[in-house]
C-alpha positions, 0 to 999 in steps of 0.5 A: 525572495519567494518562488511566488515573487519569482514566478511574477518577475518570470512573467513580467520581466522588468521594462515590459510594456502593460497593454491595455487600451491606450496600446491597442488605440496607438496600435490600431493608428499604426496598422492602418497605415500597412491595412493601406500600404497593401491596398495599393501593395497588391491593387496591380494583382487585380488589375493584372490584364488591365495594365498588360492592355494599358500599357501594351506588354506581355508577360515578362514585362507586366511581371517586371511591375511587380518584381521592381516592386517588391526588389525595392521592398526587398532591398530596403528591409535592412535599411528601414530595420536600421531607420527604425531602430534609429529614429522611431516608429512614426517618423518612419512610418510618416516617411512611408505613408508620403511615398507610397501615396505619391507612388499611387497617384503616379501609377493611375496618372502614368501614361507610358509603360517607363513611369508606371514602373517608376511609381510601383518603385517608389510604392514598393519604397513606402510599403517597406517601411509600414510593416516592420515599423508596425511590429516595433510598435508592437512590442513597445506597446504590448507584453513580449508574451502577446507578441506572437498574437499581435504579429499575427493581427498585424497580418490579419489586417494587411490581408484585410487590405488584399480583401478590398483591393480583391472586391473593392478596387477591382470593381472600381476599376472596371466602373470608373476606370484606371486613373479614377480608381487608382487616384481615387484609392490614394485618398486612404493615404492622406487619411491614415498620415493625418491619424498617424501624425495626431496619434501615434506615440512611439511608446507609452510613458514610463517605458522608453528605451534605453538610450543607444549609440548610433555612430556612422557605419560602425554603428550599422555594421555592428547591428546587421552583423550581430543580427545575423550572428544570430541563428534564430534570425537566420532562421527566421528569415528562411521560414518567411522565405520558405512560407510566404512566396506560394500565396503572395505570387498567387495574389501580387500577380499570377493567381487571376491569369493563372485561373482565368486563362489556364484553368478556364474561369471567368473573371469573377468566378477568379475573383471570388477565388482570390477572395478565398484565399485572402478570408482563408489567411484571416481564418488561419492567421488567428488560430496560428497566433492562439497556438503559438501564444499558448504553446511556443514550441509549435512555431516550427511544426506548423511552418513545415506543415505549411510548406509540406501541406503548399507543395501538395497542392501544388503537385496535385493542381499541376498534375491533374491529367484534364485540361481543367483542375476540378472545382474542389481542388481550385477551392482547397487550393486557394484554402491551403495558400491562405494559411502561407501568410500566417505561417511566414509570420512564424518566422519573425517569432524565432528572431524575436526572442533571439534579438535584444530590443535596440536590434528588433527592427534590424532583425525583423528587417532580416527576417522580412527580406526572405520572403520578399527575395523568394517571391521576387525570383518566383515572380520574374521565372514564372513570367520568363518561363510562360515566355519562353513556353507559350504560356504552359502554366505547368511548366512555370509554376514548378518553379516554386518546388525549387525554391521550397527545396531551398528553403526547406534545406535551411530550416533543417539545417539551423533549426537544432542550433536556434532552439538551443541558442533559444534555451540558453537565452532563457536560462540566463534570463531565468538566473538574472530575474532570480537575481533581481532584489525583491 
């Protein structure tokens, strides 16, 4: 065999999907299910002082919404990795488009405090199951080498989802009001489980997967456990918890009572802020994705770039010895905070690789649940403390240095093991292509 013909094999291992537009179409169906799960994932972030007047509560129990919300998410990322992994992509994301629209029209009809935390449940069930379903799709429709790029456009897209809670749904909510809004946005939901049921393929022809058994618990035991065994989806998992809880406890919740009643904004000036940080993950979500395509090993640089960049920001905003932050540190602020969402999508490019194709969706599973975990404990901590504080924001939000700590003391620790893991994957996949008959 020529080195030629092993470098084309090296390229294009066998089994790898071509892409092409019949891919993007397909794919295209599939994100638009999570563009709409995080509409309504992320629609209570601008309506955060509505509902603490709706429903008569303070800051601990409006923080609970989103806590239930995203403990729900949390817990079910294993369960749906698994799901996935067993039954396809859209059959689970049917599943999950049917419960978070009936989670969307019981919060704009709930008339008690108990039944809307009841639907943000039920919600937060549906999103679990969108997005990692979308990056399965993904890497059954497009070459390995586009993975990184996809996953970051899959992201790009759910902040495009933020972006229209942040402009649209917040302007809807103060014109027609609470149940017109919230029950007039469930609307996207039907729309995207029709397109979802016409067109969605699982994978192209000619490219199915190797039939798998799946027998009872044994069969569930076996793929978490060798998930992770894996230190690249344990690290994986500590990046997404370490990267992305900054910016989702800023948009989920606290960011608009953050600029509104500690740093003295109005409500619009909030907003446009809000705004700031969604355009700005966008932004940072397609130059992570070119980077990481092009040079794979600087997954981890820019995650702790990320997280040391996060930090002092933070310290600074917090620090400021006026009663206000100026301007430009609010604005480089919600700059910084944009570039968390790319920088956790890193993290599902270390568990990839580290994983066969029959264990992705439990991995990504794993790998998702960190930082679902991370922004929960931040969420309930920060609404406990401005209890306990009489709303001292300082205090509360120092909370995230903790937990960054934490995380970061992970990345250290397993980092050296991953990348070697890593190399002696793709040294046995160098020799079994050699291998391959010409």
């Amino acid at each position: 065999m020529s080195s030629r013909s092993v470098g084309a094999r090296t390229a294009s291992l066998p089994g790898d999907p071509p892409g092409g537009r019949r891919a993007v179409a397909v794919w295209a169906v599939g994100v638009s299910v999570y563009f709409v799960a995080v509409i309504f994932r992320t629609s209570l972030g601008v309506a955060g002082l509505d509902a603490a007047d709706r429903f008569h509560v303070g800051a601990s129990a409006l923080s609970t919404f989103s806590i239930l919300q995203l403990l729900v998410y949390a817990g079910m990322q294993i369960p749906v990795g698994l799901l996935v992994d067993r039954l396809g992509t859209k059959k689970v994301l049917a599943i999950g488009v049917v419960l978070f629209t009936a989670g969307q029209v019981g919060f704009a009809l709930s008339p008690s405090y108990g039944m809307a935390l009841a639907s943000r449940a039920l919600l937060g069930c549906g999103d679990a199951m969108t997005f990692i379903s979308v990056l399965r799709l993904g890497t059954r429709w497009f070459p390995a080498r586009r993975g990184p790029l996809v996953a970051q456009l899959a992201g790009l897209v759910g902040m495009a989802g933020n972006l229209v809670s942040t402009l649209v749904l917040a302007r809807l909510l103060h014109g027609v009001g609470w149940t017109a809004a919230f029950g007039g946005s469930a609307l996207a939901g039907a729309v995207v489980f029709v397109l979802l049921l016409v067109f969605l393929r699982d994978h192209p022809e000619g490219y199915e997967p190797e039939p798998f058994p799946h027998h009872g618990s044994a069969y569930v035991r076996r793929q978490i456990v060798a998930s992770w065994k894996e230190p690249g989806t344990r690290l994986g998992m500590w990046v997404h918890f370490t990267t992305q809880f900054p910016a989702m406890v800023f948009l989920l919740l606290w960011g608009l009572p953050f600029l509104v009643e500690a740093q003295g904004l109005s409500r619009a000036t909030a907003g446009d802020l809000l705004t700031l940080v969604v355009l700005s993950n966008m932004v940072v979500g397609l130059v992570y994705g070119q980077i990481v395509a092009r040079h794979h090993a600087a997954r981890l640089p820019l995650a702790l770039g990320t997280v040391g960049a996060t930090a002092a920001v933070w310290a600074a905003m917090l620090a400021y010895p006026g009663p206000h932050a100026p301007t430009w540190l609010l604005i480089v602020l919600c700059t910084v905070l944009g570039a968390c969402g790319p920088a956790s999508m890193l993290g599902f490019d270390f568990a990839r690789p580290a994983n066969p194709p029959e264990r992705q969706g439990t991995a990504s599973g794993i790998t998702n649940m960190g930082g679902f975990v991370a922004s929960m404990t931040t969420l309930l901590a920060i609404g406990v403390l401005l209890d306990a504080t009489g709303d001292n924001y300082t205090v509360a939000f120092c909370t995230m240095f903790v937990l960054q700590a934490l995380g970061l003391s992970q990345i250290l620790r397993l980092r050296e093991q991953a990348a070697r893991r890593e190399r002696e994957r793709l040294v046995a996949s160098r020799v079994e292509t050699v291998h391959v008959p010409a």
